[in-house]
PyMOL commands that place a pseudoatom at each C-alpha (Angstrom):
pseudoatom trace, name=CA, resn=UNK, resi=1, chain=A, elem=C, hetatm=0, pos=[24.378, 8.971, 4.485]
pseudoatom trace, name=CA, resn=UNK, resi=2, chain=A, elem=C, hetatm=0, pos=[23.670, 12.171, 2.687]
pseudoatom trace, name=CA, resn=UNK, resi=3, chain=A, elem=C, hetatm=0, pos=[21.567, 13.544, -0.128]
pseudoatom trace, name=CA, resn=UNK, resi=4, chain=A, elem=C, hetatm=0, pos=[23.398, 15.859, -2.469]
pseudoatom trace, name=CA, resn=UNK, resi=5, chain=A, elem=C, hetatm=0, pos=[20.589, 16.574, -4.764]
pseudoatom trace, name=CA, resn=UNK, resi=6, chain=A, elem=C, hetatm=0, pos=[17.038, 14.607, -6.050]
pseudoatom trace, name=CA, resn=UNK, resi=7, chain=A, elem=C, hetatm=0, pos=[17.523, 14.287, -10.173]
pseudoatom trace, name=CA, resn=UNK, resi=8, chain=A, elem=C, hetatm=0, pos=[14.293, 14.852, -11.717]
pseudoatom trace, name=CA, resn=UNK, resi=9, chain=A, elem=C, hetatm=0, pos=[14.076, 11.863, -14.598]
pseudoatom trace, name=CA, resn=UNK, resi=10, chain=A, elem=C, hetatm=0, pos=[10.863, 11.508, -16.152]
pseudoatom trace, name=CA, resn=UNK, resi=11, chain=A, elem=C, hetatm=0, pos=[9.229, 15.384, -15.686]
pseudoatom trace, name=CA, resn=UNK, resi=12, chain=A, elem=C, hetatm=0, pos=[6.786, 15.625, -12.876]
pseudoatom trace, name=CA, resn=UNK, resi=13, chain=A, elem=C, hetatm=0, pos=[6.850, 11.671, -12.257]
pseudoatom trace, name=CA, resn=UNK, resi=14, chain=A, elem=C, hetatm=0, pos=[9.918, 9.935, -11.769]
pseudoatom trace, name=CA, resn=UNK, resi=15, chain=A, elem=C, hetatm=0, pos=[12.975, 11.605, -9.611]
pseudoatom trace, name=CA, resn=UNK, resi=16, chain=A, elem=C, hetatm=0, pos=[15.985, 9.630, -8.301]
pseudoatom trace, name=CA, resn=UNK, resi=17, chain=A, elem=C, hetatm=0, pos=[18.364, 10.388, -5.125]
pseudoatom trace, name=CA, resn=UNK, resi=18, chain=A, elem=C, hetatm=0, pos=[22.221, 11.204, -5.502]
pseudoatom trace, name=CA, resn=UNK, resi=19, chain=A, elem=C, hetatm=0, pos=[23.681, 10.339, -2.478]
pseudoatom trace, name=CA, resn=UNK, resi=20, chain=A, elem=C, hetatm=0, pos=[27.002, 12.440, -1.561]
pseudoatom trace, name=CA, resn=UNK, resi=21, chain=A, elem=C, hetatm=0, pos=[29.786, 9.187, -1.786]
pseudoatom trace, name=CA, resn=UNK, resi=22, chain=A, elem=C, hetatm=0, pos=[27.798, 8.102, -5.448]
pseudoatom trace, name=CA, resn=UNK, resi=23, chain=A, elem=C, hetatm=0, pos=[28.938, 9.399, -8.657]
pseudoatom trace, name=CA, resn=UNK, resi=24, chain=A, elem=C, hetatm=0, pos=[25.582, 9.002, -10.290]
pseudoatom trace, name=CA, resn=UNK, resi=25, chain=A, elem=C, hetatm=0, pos=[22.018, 9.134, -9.251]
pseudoatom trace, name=CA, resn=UNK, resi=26, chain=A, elem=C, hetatm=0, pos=[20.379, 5.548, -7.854]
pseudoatom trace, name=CA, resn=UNK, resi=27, chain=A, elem=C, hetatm=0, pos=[18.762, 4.901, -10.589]
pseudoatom trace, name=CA, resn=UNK, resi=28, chain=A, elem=C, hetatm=0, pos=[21.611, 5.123, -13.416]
pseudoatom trace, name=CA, resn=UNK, resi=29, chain=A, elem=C, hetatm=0, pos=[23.753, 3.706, -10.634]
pseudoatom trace, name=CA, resn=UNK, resi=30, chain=A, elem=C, hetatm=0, pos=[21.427, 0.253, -10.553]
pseudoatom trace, name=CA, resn=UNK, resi=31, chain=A, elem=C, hetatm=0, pos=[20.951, -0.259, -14.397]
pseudoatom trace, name=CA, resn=UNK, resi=32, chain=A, elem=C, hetatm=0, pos=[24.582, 0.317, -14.683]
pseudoatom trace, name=CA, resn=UNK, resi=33, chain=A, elem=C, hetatm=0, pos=[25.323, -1.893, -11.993]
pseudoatom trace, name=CA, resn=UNK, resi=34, chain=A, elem=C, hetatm=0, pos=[22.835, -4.677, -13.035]
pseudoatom trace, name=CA, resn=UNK, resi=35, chain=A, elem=C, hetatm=0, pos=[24.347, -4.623, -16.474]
pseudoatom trace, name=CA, resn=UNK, resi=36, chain=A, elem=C, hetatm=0, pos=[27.720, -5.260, -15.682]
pseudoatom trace, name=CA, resn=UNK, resi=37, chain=A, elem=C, hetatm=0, pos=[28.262, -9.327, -15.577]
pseudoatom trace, name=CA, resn=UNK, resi=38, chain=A, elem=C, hetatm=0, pos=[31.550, -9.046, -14.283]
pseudoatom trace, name=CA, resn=UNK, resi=39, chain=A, elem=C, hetatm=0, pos=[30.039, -6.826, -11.173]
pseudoatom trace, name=CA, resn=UNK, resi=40, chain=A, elem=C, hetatm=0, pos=[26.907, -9.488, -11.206]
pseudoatom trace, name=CA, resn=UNK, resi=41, chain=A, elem=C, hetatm=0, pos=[28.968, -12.855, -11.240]
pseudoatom trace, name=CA, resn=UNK, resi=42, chain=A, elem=C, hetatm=0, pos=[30.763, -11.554, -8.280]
pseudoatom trace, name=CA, resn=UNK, resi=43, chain=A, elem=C, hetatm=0, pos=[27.895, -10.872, -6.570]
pseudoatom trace, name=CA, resn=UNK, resi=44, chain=A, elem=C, hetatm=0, pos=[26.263, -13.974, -7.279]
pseudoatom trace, name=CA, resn=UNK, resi=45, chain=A, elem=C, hetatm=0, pos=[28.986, -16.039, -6.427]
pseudoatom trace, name=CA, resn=UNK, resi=46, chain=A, elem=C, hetatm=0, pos=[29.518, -13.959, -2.827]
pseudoatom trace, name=CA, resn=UNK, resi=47, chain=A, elem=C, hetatm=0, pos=[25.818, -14.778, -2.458]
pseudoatom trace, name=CA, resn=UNK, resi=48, chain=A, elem=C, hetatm=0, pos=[25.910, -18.323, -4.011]
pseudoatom trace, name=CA, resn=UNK, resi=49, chain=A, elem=C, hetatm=0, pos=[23.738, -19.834, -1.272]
pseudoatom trace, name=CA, resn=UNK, resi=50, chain=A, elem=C, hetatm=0, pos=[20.801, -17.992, -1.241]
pseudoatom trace, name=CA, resn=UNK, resi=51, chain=A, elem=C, hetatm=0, pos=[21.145, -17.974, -5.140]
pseudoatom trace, name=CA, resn=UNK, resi=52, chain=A, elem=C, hetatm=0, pos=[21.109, -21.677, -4.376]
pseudoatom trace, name=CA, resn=UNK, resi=53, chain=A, elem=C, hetatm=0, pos=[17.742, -21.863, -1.901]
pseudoatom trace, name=CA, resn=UNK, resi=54, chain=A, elem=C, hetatm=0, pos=[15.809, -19.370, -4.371]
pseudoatom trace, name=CA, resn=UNK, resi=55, chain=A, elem=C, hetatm=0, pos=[16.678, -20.663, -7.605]
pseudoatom trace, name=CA, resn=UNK, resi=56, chain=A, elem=C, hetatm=0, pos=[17.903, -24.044, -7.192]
pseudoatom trace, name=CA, resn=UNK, resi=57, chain=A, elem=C, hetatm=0, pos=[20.944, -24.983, -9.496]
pseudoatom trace, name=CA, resn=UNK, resi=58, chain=A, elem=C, hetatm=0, pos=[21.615, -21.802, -11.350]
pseudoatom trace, name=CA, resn=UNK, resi=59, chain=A, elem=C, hetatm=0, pos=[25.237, -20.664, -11.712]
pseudoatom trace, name=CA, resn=UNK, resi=60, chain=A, elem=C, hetatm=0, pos=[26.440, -17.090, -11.150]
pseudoatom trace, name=CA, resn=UNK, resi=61, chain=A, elem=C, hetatm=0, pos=[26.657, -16.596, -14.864]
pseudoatom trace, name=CA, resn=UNK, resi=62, chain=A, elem=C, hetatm=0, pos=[23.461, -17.644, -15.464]
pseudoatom trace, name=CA, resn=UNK, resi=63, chain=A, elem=C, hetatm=0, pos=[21.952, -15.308, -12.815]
pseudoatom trace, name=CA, resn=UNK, resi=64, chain=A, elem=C, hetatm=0, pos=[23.825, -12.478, -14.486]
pseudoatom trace, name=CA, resn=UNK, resi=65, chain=A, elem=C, hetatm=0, pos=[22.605, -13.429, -17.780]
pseudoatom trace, name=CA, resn=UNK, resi=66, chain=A, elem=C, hetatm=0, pos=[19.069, -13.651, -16.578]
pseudoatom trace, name=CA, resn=UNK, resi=67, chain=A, elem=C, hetatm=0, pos=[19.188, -10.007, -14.431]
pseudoatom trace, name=CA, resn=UNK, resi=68, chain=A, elem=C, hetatm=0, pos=[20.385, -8.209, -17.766]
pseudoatom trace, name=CA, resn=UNK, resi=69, chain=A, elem=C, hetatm=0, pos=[18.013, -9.118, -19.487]
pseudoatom trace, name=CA, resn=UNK, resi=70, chain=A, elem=C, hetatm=0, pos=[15.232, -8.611, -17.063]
pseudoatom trace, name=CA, resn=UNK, resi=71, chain=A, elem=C, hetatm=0, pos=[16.887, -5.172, -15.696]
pseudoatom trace, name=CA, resn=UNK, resi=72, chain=A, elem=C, hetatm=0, pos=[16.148, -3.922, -18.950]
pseudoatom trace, name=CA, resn=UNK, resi=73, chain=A, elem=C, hetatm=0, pos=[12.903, -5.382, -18.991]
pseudoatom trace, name=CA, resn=UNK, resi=74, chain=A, elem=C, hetatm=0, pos=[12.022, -3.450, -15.831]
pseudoatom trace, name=CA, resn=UNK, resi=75, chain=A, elem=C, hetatm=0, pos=[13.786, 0.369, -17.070]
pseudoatom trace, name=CA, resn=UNK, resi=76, chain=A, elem=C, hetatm=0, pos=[11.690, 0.008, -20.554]
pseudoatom trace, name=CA, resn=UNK, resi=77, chain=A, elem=C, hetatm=0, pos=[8.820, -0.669, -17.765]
pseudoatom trace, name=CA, resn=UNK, resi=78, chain=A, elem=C, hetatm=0, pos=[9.600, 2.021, -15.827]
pseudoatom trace, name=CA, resn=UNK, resi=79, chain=A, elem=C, hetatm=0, pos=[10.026, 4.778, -18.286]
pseudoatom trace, name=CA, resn=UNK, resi=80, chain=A, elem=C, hetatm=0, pos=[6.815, 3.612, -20.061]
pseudoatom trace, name=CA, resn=UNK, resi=81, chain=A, elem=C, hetatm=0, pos=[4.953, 3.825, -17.285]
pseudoatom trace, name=CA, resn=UNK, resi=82, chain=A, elem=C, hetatm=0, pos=[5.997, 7.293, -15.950]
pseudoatom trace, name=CA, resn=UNK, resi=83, chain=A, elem=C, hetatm=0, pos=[5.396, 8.701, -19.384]
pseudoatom trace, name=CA, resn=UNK, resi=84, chain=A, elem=C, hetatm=0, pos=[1.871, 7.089, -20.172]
pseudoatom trace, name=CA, resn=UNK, resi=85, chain=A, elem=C, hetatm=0, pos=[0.540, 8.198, -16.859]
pseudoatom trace, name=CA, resn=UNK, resi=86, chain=A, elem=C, hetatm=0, pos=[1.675, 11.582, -17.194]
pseudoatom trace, name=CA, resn=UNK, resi=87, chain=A, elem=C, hetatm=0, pos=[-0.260, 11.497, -20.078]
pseudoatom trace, name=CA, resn=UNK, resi=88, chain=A, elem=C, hetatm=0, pos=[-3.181, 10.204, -18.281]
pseudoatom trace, name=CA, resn=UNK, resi=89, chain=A, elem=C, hetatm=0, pos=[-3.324, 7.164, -19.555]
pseudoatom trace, name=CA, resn=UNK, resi=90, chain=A, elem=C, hetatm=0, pos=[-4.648, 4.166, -17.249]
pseudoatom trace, name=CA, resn=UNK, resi=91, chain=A, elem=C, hetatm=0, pos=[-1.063, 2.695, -16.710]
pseudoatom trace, name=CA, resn=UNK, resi=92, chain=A, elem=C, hetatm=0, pos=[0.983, 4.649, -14.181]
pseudoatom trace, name=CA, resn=UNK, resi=93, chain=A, elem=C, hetatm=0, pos=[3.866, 3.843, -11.930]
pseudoatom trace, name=CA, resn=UNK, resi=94, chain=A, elem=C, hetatm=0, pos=[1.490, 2.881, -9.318]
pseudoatom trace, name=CA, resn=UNK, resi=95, chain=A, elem=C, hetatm=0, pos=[1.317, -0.435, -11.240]
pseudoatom trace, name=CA, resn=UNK, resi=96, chain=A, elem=C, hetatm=0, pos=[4.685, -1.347, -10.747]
pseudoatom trace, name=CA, resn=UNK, resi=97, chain=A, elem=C, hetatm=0, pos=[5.368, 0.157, -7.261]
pseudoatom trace, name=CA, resn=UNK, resi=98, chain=A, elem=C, hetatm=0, pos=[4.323, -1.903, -4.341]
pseudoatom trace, name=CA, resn=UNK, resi=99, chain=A, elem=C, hetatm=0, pos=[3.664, -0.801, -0.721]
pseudoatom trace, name=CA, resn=UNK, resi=100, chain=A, elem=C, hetatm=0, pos=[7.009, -1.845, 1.017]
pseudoatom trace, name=CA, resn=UNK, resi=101, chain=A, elem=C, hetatm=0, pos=[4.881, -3.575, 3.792]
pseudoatom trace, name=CA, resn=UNK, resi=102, chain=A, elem=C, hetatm=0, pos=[1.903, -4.710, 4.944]
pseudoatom trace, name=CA, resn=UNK, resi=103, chain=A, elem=C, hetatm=0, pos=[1.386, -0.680, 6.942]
pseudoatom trace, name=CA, resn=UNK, resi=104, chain=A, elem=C, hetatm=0, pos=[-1.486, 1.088, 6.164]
pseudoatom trace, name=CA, resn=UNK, resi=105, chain=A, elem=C, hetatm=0, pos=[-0.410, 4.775, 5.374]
pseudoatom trace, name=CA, resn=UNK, resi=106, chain=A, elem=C, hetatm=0, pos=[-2.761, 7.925, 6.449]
pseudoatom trace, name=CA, resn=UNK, resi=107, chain=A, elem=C, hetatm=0, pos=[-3.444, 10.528, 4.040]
pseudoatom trace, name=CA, resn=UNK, resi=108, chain=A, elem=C, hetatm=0, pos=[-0.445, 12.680, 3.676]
pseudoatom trace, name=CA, resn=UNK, resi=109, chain=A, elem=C, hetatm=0, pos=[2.097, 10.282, 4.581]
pseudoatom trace, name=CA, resn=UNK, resi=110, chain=A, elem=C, hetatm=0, pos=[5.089, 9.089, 2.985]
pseudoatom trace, name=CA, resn=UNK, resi=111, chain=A, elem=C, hetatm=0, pos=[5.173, 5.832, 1.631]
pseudoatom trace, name=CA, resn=UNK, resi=112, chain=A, elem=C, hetatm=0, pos=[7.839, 3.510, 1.387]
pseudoatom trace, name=CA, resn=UNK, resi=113, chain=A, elem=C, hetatm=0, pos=[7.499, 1.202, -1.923]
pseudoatom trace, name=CA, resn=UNK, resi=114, chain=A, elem=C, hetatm=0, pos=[9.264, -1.433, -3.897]
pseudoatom trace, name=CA, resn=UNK, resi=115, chain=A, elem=C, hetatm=0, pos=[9.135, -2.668, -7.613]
pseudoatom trace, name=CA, resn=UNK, resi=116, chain=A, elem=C, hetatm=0, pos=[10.508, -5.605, -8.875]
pseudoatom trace, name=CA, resn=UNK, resi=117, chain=A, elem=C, hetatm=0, pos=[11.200, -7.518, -12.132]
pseudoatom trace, name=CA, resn=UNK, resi=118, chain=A, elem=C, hetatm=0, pos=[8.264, -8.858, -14.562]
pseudoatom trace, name=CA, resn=UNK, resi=119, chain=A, elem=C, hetatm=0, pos=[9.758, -12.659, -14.101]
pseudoatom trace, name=CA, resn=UNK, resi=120, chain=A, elem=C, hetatm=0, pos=[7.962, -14.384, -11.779]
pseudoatom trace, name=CA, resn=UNK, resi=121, chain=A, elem=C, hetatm=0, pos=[10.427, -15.159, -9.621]
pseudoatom trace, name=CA, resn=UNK, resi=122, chain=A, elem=C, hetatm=0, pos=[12.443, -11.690, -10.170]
pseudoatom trace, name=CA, resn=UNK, resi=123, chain=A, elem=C, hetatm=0, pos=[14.915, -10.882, -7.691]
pseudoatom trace, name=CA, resn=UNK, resi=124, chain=A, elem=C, hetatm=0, pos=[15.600, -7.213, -9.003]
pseudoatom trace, name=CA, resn=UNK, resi=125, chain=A, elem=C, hetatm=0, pos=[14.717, -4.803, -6.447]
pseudoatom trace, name=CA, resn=UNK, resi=126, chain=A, elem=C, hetatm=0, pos=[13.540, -0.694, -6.718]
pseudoatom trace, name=CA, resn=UNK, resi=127, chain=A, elem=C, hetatm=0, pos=[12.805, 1.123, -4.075]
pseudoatom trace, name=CA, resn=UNK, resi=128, chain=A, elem=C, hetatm=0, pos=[11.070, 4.477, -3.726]
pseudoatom trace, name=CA, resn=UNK, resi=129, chain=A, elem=C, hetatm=0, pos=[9.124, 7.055, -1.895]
pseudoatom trace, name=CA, resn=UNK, resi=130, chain=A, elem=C, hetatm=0, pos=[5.283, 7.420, -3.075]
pseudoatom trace, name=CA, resn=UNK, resi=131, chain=A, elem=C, hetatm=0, pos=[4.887, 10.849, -3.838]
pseudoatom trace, name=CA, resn=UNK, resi=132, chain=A, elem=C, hetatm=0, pos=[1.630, 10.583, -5.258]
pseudoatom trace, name=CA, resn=UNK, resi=133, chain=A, elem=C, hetatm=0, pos=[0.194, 8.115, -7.825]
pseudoatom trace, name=CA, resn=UNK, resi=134, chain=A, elem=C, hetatm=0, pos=[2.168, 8.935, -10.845]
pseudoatom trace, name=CA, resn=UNK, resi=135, chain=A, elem=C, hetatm=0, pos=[5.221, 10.511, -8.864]
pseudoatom trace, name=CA, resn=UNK, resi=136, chain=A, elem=C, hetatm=0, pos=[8.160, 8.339, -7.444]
pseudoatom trace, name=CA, resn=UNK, resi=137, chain=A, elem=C, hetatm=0, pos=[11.562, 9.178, -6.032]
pseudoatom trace, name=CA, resn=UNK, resi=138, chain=A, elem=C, hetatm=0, pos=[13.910, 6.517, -6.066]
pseudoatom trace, name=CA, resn=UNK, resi=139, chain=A, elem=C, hetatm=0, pos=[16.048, 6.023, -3.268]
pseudoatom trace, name=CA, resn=UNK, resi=140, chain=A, elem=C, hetatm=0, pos=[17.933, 2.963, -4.803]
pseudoatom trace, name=CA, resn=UNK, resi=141, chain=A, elem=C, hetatm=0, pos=[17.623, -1.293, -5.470]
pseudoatom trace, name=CA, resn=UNK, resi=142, chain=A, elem=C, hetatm=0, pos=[19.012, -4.422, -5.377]
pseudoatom trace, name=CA, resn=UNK, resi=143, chain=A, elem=C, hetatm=0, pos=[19.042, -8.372, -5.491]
pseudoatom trace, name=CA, resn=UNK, resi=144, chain=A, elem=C, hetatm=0, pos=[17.074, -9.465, -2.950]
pseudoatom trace, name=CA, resn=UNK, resi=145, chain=A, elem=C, hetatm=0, pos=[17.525, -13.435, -2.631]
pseudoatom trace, name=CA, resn=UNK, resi=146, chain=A, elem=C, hetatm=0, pos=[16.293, -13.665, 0.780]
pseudoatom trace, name=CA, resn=UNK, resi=147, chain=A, elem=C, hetatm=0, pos=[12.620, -13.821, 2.095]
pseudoatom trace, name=CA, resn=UNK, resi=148, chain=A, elem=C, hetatm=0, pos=[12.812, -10.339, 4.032]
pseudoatom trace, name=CA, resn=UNK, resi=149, chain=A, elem=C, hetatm=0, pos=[15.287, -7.589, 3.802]
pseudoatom trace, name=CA, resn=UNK, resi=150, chain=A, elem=C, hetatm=0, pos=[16.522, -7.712, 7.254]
pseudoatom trace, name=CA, resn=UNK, resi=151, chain=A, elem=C, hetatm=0, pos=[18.455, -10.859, 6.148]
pseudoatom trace, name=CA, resn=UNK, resi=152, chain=A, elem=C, hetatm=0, pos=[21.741, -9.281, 4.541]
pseudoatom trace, name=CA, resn=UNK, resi=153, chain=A, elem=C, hetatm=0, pos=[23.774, -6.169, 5.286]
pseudoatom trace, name=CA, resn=UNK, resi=154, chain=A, elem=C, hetatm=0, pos=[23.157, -4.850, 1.665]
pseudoatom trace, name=CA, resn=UNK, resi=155, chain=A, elem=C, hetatm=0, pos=[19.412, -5.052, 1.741]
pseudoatom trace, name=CA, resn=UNK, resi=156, chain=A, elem=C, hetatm=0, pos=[19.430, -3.346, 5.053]
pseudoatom trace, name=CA, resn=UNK, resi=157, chain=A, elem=C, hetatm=0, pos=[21.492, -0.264, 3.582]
pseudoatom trace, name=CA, resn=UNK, resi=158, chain=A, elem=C, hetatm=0, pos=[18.868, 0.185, 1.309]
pseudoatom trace, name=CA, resn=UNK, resi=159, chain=A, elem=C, hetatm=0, pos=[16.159, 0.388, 4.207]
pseudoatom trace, name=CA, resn=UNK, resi=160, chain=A, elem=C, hetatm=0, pos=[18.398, 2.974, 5.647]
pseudoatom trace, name=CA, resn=UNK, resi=161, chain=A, elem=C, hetatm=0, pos=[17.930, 4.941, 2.235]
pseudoatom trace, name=CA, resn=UNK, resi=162, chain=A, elem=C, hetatm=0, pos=[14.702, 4.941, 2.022]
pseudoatom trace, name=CA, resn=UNK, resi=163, chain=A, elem=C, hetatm=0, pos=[14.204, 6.649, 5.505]
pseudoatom trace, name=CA, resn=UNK, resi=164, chain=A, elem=C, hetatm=0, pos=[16.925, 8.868, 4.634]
pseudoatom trace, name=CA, resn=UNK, resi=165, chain=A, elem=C, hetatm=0, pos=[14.801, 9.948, 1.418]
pseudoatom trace, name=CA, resn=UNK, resi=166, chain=A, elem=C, hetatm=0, pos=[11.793, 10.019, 3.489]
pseudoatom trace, name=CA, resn=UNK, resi=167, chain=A, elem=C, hetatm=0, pos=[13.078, 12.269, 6.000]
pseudoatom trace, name=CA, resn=UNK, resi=168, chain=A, elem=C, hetatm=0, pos=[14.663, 14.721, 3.329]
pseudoatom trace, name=CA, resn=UNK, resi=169, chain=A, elem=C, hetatm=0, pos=[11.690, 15.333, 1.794]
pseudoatom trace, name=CA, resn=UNK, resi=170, chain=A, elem=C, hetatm=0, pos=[9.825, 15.502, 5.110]
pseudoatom trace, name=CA, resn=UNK, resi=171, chain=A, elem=C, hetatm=0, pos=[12.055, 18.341, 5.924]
pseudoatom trace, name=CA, resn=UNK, resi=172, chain=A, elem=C, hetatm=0, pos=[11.757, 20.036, 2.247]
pseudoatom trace, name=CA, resn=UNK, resi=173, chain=A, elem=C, hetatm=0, pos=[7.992, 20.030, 2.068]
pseudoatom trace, name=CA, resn=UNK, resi=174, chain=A, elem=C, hetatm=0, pos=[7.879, 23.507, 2.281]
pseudoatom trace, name=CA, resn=UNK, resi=175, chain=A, elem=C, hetatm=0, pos=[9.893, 24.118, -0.938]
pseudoatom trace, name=CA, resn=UNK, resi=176, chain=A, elem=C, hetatm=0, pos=[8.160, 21.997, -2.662]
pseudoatom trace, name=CA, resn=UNK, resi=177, chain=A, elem=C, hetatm=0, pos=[10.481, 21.704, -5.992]
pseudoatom trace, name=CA, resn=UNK, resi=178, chain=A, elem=C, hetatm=0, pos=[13.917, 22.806, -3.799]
pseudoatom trace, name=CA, resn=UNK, resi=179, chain=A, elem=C, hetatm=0, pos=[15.172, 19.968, -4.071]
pseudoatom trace, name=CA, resn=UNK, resi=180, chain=A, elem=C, hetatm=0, pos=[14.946, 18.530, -7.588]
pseudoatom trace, name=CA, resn=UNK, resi=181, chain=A, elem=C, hetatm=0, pos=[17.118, 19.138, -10.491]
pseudoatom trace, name=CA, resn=UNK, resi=182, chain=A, elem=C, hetatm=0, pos=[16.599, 18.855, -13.730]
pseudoatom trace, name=CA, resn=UNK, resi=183, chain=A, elem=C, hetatm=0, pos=[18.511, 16.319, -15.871]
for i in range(1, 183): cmd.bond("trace and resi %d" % i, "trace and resi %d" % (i + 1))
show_as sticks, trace
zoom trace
């Protein structure tokens, strides 16, 4: 898993990865992906029985109906908050990005996060590197049924991802705007 370049989406807030096999960068890669029902019944029905144990009796249309509507909940979300809080408002992307774990991070490290879906029990997945409060790069997302992400070979992809992002930009520190491109 390579990086071919870091897309800079929102100016000096949010960025998103394009890996080398991806057409697109994550982040148009997801929303396009989670707003295609004939990509998201298929899913759902592959993953029918932890659709089953997390949401009870829903069908796989149903779930795809339901993760439209909230993926587009979560990119209006999103882009709000990366614009307000680069306009110093008191929102910022730190409100919807969530340490990944339960680590405590030292000053100056990288930190893995996650955001998910406004529902309550949203199973819409993004993760990214903590840059600093206002300032994200997303390494990718998914539908995360199961309690931990260890749990099914998609989920752990993305895990690889995000320590693929972190050590790219480990490594790039030095050039500090190297490795973003502009939309």
């Amino acid at each position: 898993m390579r990086i071919d370049r870091i897309f800079e989406v929102v100016p000096d807030s949010l960025y998103s990865v394009k890996f080398e096999d991806e057409t697109s960068h994550e982040l148009q890669r997801l929303f396009k992906l989670w707003g295609d029902m004939e990509y998201l019944e298929e899913f759902f029905q592959s993953y029918h029985t932890d659709l089953k144990l997390f949401w009870g009796d829903l069908t796989a249309k149903e779930a795809a109906k339901v993760t439209r509507i909230e993926a587009k909940r979560l990119e209006r979300k999103l882009f709000k908050l990366a614009e307000t809080g680069n306009e110093g408002g008191n929102e910022n992307l730190s409100m919807l990005f969530k340490p990944l774990g339960n680590i405590i991070i030292r000053p100056g490290e990288l930190e893995k996060c996650k955001a998910r879906g406004a529902g309550a029990k949203s199973w819409l997945r993004i993760y990214a590197v903590r840059l600093e409060v206002n300032e994200f790069v997303i390494s990718g997302g998914s539908i995360k049924l199961t309690r931990t992400m260890n749990e099914r070979p998609h989920l752990l992809k993305e895990l690889k991802k995000l320590a693929c992002v972190c050590n790219h930009i480990r490594e790039d520190q030095d050039d500090e705007f190297g490795f973003f491109e502009l939309l």
